[in-house]
N, C-alpha and C positions, 0 to 999 in steps of 0.2 A: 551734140547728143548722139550717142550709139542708135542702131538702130532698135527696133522692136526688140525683145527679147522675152521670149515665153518663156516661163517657170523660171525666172532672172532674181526673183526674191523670194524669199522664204516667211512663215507664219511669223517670225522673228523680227524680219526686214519691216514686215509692214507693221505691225504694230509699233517699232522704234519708229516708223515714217511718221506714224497720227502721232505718236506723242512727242514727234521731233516739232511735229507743227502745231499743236497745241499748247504746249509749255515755251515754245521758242515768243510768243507773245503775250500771252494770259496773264502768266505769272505777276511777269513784270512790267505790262502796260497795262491793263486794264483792273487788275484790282485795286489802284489807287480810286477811278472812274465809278468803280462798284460804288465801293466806300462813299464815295461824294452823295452818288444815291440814293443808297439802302442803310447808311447812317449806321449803327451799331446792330445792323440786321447783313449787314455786309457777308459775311463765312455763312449765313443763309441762305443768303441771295444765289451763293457761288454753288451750295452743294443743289439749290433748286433750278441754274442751269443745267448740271448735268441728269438732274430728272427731265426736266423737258426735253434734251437731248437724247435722251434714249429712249423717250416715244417717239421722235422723230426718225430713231436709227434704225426702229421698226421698217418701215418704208424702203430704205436701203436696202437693208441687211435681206431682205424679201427677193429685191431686187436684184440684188448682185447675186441671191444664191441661184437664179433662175437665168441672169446673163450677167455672166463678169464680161469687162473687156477694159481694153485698154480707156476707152472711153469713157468710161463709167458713169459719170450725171448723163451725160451729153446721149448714150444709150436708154439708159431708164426715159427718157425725155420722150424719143422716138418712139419707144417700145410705147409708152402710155398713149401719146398725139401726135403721134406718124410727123414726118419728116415738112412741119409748115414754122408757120411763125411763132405758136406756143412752145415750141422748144427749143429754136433757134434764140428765141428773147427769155426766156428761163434759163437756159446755157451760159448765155452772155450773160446775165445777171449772178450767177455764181462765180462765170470766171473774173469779173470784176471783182467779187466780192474777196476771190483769193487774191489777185493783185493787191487789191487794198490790204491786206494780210501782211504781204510783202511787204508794205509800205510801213504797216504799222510799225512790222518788227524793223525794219532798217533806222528808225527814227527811234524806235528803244534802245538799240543796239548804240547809236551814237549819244544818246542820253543816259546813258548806263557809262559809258567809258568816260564821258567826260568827268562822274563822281568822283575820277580818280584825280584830275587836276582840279577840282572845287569851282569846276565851271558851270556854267546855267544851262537848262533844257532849253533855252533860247538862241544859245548860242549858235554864231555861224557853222560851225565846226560839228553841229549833229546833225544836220540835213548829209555836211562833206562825208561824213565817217556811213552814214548810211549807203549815199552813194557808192563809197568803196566795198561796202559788204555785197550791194549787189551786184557790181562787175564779177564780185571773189564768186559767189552762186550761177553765173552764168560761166564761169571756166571750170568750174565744178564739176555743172552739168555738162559740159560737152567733153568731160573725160567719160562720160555714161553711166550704166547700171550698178555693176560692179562698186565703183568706186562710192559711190550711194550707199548701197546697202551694207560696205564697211565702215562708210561713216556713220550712218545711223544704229547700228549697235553699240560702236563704242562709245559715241555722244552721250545717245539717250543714259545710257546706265552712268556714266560723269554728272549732265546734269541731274537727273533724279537722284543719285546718291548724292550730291551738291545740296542740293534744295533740302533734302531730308533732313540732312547734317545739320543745316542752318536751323531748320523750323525746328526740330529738336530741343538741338541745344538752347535756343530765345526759351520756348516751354522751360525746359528744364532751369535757366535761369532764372525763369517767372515764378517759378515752384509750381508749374505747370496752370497760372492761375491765364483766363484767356480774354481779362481785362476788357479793353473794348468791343474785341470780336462777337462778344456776345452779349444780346440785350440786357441790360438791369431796369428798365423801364420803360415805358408805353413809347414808340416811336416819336421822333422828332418830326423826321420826313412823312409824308404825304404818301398814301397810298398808294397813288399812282405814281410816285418816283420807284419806288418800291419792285411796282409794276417795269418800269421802267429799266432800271438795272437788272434784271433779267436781260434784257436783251446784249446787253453789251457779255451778260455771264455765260451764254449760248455761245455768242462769237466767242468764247473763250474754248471752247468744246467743238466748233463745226470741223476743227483740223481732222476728225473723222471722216470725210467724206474725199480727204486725200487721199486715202485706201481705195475708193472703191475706184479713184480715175487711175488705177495702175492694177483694175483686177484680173486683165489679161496676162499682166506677168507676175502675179503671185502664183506659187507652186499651190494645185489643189484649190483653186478660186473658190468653187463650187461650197466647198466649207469654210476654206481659210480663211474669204474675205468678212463672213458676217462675226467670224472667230476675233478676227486682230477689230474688229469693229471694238466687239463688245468688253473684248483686254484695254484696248486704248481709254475708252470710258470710266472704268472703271480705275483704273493706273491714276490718268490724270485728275478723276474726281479725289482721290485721297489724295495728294498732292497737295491739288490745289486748297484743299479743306482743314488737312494739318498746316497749310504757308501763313491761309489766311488766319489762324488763329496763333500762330507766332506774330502777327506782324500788329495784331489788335492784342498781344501783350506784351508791346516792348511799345509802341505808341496809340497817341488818344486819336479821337475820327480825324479832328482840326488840323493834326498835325500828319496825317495819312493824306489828306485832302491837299494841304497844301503841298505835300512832297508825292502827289497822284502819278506823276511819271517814272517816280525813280524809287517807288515808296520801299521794297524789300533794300537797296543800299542804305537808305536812311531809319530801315530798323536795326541793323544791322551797326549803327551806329555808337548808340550807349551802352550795346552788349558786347561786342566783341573788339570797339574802339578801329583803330588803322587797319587791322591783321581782316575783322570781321568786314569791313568796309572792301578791301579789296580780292577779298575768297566769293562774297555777294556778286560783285562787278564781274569774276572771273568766269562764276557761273552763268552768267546773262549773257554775258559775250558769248559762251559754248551755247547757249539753249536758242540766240537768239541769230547765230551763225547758222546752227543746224536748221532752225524753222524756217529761214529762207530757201537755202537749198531745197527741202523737201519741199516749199511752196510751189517754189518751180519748177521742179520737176513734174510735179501733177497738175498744175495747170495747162505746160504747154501738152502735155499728152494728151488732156482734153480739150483743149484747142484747137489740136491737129485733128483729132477723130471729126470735131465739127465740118474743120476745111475740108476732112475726105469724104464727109457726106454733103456737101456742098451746100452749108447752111450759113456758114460767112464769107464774104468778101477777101479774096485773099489776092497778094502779089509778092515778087519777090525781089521787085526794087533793087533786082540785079547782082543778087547775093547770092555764095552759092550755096551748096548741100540741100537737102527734100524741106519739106513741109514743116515735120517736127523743129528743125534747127532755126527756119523762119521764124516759127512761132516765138521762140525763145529770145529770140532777138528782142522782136515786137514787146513781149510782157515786160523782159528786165528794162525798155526803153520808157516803157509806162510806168513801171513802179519807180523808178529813177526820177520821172515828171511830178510824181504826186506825192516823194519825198522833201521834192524842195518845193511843194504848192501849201502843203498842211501839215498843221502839227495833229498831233497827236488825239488829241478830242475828236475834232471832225473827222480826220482817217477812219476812226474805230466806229461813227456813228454812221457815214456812209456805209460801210462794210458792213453792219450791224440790219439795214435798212432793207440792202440786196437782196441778202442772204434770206433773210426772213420770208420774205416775197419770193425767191424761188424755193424754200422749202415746203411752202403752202402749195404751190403749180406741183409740184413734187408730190405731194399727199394726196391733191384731188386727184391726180390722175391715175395715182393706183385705186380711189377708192371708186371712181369713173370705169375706168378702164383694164384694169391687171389682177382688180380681186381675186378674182375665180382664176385667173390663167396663174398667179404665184403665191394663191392659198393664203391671202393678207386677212387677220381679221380687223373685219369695218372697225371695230368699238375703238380700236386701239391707233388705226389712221383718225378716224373723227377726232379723237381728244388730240393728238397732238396738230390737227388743224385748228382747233379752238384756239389751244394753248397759243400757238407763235400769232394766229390774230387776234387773241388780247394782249399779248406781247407788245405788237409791232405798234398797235394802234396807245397805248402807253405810251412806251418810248419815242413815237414821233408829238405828240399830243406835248410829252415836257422837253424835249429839245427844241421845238416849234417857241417854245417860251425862252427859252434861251441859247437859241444859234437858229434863228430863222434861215440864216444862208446857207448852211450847209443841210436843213430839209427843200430849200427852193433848190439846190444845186443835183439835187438827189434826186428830186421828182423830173427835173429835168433831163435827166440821163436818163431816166425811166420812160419817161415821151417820146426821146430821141433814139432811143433804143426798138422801143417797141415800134415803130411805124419808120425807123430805116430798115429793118429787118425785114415787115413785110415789103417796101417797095423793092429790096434788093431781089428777092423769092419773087414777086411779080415778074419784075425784068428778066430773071433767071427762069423763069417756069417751073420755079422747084416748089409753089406754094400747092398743097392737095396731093402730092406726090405721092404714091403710098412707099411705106417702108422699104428699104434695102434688105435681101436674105440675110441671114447671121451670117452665112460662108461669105457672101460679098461685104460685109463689116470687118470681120475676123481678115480676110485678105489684103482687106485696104489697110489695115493694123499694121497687116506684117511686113506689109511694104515703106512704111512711114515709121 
């Protein structure tokens, strides 16, 4: 990884970044997951994630216009609960939640390819192809910024024009009728499934908040960052909302359900036969190549702001180059671990789990802490604090019923998170600490 780089990306850059990490997973991992949920309320569920997301972007978008940096959660964090354990375990809980991101899309990415030799989401051969996507994202990254922010212009517009083409054309051969996607009768599912798929439809939209960990090197932060916020949102909501109603009229829920990981190749199927099958598959590989990359790059950069404010444990186990390059090791060696640990369900519900939880630490503390100092109005932090804890408490309530293990494995990481954080801060003397100046933030940035 290049060093820091001020004004390295453009209002262009970053918006192709959120929706390189948005759509590199959404699309085509989690709207089969929707579907299971929200039943023929599904293309609802997905446009009422990105409403709840964009009360939540409030919060950000506040934040980042009042301190971009390179760090971006990992600052808001500070900025709210000065440099102790509610931000060090808030932090680590999003960067998890990206990792897991990584992981999700690395296991789409080899479940998407395999459609082309008529192999199974089970196969040996999609954890392997994942794991080769993420070596290919860490040589990526360490050609640096530059080479980032080329890739992400030309991707995004490949895949978005990709995806459009496809949903299109399915409408258009449906006579644009949008069959399952949309209700014709009183739900099947349960309320609280309902409830529930929200939360996986959020993780499908958080890839916004990869903007703010890279708002030190967008040109013009100060506007740009809340700008490519609210472009990303926006972009990927219509996306996502014309895919899903192609994909609910070329197949029934059952048949979405049972094809939940791979479900755009398999609508893609009766309509456009081998040609549609492997134009579908082409574009997942591009969306789901790009959304790693950019995962990575904005995790390790909020990674590294942590290590510089000395709120994780770090070493270098004898490697060389700074801080940033360490981190990058570290994360691709994790998403590579939990590629070949889990499929695709539990990935998405862990990361679904995290994230929620630190978006909540996220709201209180500007409605605590930052109102008055970055002009947030309360009404509009409070509802989207409501919102992700009815969300979250949903969501774990019907996974609880069906993958007990992966909410015990979750609450687990959450316990051992949150009280190895503070013993490390104890040992360290960094717990009560007050905040570091912006200039000594902003230095350590530029140095790393």
């Amino acid at each position: 990884m290049s060093q820091y780089e001020k004004n390295s990306l453009s209002l262009g850059n970053a918006v192709a970044m959120g929706t390189g990490v948005m759509i590199g997973a959404a699309i085509f991992a989690l709207l089969g997951q929707i579907a299971e949920l929200a039943g023929e309320y599904f293309a609802l569920a997905v446009v009422m994630g990105g409403v709840i997301s964009g009360f939540s972007a409030y919060s950000y978008i506040k934040m980042a216009h009042a301190y971009p940096s390179a760090g971006g959660i990992a600052m808001f964090l500070q900025k709210a609960y000065g440099k102790g354990t509610i931000t060090a375990f808030a932090a680590l809980l999003m960067a998890f939640s990206m990792v897991l991101n990584e992981s999700l899309v690395a296991r789409t990415f080899g479940t998407y390819t395999m459609q082309l030799f008529n192999g199974s989401e089970n196969s040996f051969w999609v954890p392997v192809l994942g794991v080769g996507l993420l070596v290919a994202a860490f040589v990526v990254n360490i050609l640096g910024n530059e080479v980032i922010g080329k890739t992400a212009m030309t991707t995004a517009t490949i895949k978005i024009g990709g995806i459009l083409i496809f949903a299109i054309g399915a409408l258009w051969a449906a006579d644009f009728s949008v069959g399952s996607a949309m209700p014709s009768e009183a739900p099947e599912n349960s309320f609280t499934k309902y409830i529930a798929s929200l939360a996986l439809a959020i993780l499908a939209y958080k890839g916004f908040t990869t903007i703010t960990n890279s708002g030190g090197e967008i040109k013009e932060p100060h506007k740009n960052v809340g700008r490519a916020i609210v472009w990303s949102l926006v972009i990927c909501g219509a996306v996502y909302f014309i895919t899903a109603l192609a994909v609910g009229s070329n197949l029934e829920i059952p048949q979405i359900i049972e094809a939940k990981d791979y479900a755009l190749a398999e609508a893609a199927r009766p309509l456009y036969g081998d040609f549609g099958l492997w134009f579908t598959v082409g574009i997942a590989i591009v969306a789901t190549i790009t959304g790693v990359i950019f995962s990575v790059f904005a995790v390790s950069r909020m990674t590294a702001m942590l290590t510089n404010m000395k709120l994780i444990p770090h070493s270098n186990l004898g490697l060389p180059g700074n801080i940033q390059q360490h981190m990058l090791v570290y994360i691709v060696v994790l998403s590579i671990a939990l590629t070949i640990l889990f499929d695709l369900s539990g990935i998405a519900a862990m990361g679904a789990i995290f994230y929620l939880i630190m978006d909540i630490i996220i709201h209180v503390g500007v409605l605590r802490h930052m109102k008055e100092k970055v002009k947030a109005n309360p009404a509009i932090v409070i509802t989207a604090i409501v919102l992700d804890a009815v969300v979250l408490i949903g969501f774990v309530w019907v996974r609880a019923q069906t993958n007990l293990t992966v909410i015990i494995v979750s609450a687990g990481l959450i316990v051992v998170t949150f009280f190895g954080e503070k013993l490390f801060l104890k040992n360290t003397d960094q717990e009560g600490k007050l905040e570091d100046s912006d200039e000594d933030q902003n230095e350590k940035s530029n140095k790393n």
